[in-house]
N, C-alpha and C positions, 0 to 999 in steps of 0.2 A: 554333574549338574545338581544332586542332592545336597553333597556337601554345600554348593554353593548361596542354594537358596539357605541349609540350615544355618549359615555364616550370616543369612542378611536379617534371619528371623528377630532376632533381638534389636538389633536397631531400624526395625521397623514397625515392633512392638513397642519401643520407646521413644520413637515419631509419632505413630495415631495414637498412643496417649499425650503427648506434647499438644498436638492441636487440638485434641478434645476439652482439653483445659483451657490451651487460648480462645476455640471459640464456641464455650459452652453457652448456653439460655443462663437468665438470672435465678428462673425457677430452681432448676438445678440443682442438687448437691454441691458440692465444691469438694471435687473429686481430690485434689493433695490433702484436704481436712482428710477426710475417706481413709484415705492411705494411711497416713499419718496414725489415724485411731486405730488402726488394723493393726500396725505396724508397733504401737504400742501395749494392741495386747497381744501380739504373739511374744513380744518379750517379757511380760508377765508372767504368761504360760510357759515358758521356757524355765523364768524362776521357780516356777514352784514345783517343777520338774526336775531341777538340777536332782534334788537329794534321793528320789527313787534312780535317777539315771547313774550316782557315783555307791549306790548300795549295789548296785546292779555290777558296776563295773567289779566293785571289789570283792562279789562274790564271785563270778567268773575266777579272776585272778585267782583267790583263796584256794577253788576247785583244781585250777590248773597245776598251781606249786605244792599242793599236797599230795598228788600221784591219784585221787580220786578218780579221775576221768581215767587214767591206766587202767586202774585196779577194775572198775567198774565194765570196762571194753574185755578183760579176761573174764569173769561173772559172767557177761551178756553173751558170749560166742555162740559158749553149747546151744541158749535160745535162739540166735540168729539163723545160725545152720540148718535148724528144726523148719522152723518159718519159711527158710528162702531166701536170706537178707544175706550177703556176701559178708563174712565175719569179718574183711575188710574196712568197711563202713561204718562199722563200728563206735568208733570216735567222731565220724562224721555226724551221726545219728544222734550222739548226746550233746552235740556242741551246736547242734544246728537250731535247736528252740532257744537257744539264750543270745544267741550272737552269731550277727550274717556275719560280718567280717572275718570274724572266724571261721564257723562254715566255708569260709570263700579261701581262704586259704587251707584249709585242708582237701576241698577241692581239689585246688592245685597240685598238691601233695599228691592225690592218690593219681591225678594224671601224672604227674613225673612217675611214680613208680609201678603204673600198672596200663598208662595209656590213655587218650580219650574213649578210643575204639571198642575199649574190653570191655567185658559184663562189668565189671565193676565202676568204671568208669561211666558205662551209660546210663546204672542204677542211681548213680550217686548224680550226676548231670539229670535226672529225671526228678533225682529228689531234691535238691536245691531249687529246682526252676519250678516244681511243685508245691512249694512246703514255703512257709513264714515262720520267724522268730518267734514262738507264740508267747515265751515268758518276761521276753522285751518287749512286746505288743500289747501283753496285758497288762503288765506294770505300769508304760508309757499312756497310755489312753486312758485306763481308769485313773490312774492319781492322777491325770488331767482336769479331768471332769468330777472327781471325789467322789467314784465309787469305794465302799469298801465292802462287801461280800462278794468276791470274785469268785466262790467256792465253785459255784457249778458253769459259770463260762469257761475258770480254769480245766474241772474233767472234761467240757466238751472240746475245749483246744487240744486237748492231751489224745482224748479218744481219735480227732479226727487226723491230728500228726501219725499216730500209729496206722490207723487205713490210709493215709497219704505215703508213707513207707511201705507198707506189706504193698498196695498197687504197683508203687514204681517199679519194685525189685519185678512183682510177678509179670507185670503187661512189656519191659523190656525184655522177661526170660521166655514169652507168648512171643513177643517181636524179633528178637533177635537170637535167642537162646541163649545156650551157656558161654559161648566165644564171643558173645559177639558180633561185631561187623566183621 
């Protein structure tokens, strides 16, 4: 039945906007103008966004084809293991402030190799569905709007990713322990 209604939601969002334009008052706005001007500055915004979004993209890349994020996942373990973080997650952990889609596929990853079920897998499922891109979030919205001192919204993203991680690993090792389900 859900499916059904969610099947009808759009075109019948785009029926009672039909008739609200054929039988609006004169007063009125003229709600396609509306659209229309929306719709022209989100493409603006979009422009002036391209160049932090393709700086963004190619330092990812850069990070990835130089073995950094490797190198960096060996460095971090001994801390992890101290803390409580599955030395697993690892990669999860440094990939997940710059890029969901990547996070989402390392997801994947550690469920193929370790399970949805396991500790590692419900830390990591706790911390994705807890946690946001924070350094594609700040890029994207302030060079939106032309901020430039991001200096202390960035440590406060930073500080509160790291207590978004230490909780998830600790309130699933409170909840489920170290197996797991």
């Amino acid at each position: 039945m859900s499916e059904y209604l969610a099947s009808l939601a759009i075109p019948l969002l785009l029926l009672v906007l039909s008739l609200l334009l054929l039988f609006r008052r004169r007063r009125q706005p003229d709600l396609f103008d509306c659209f229309l001007e929306g719709a022209k500055e989100g493409l603006h915004t979009s422009i002036r966004l391209l160049p932090t979004l393709v700086a963004l993209m190619v330092a990812v890349a850069m990070v990835r084809a130089s073995g950094l994020g490797e190198a960096l996942s060996g460095w971090l373990t001994p801390a992890c293991n101290a803390v409580g973080i599955p030395p697993e997650m690892v990669s999860l952990v440094l990939i997940r402030p710059v890029s969901g889609s990547g996070s989402n596929a390392m997801l994947a990853d550690l469920f193929d190799r370790y399970g949805p079920d396991s500790f590692v897998g419900l830390c990591a499922s706790v911390l994705v569905g807890s946690s946001d891109t924070l350094i594609y979030i700040l890029a994207i919205y302030f060079s939106g709007v032309g901020v430039r001192r991001t200096r202390h919204a960035f440590l406060a993203a930073c500080i509160t990713s790291v207590v978004g991680l230490l909780l998830s690993c600790w309130v699933c090792r409170f909840l489920y322990g170290e197996g797991g389900l």
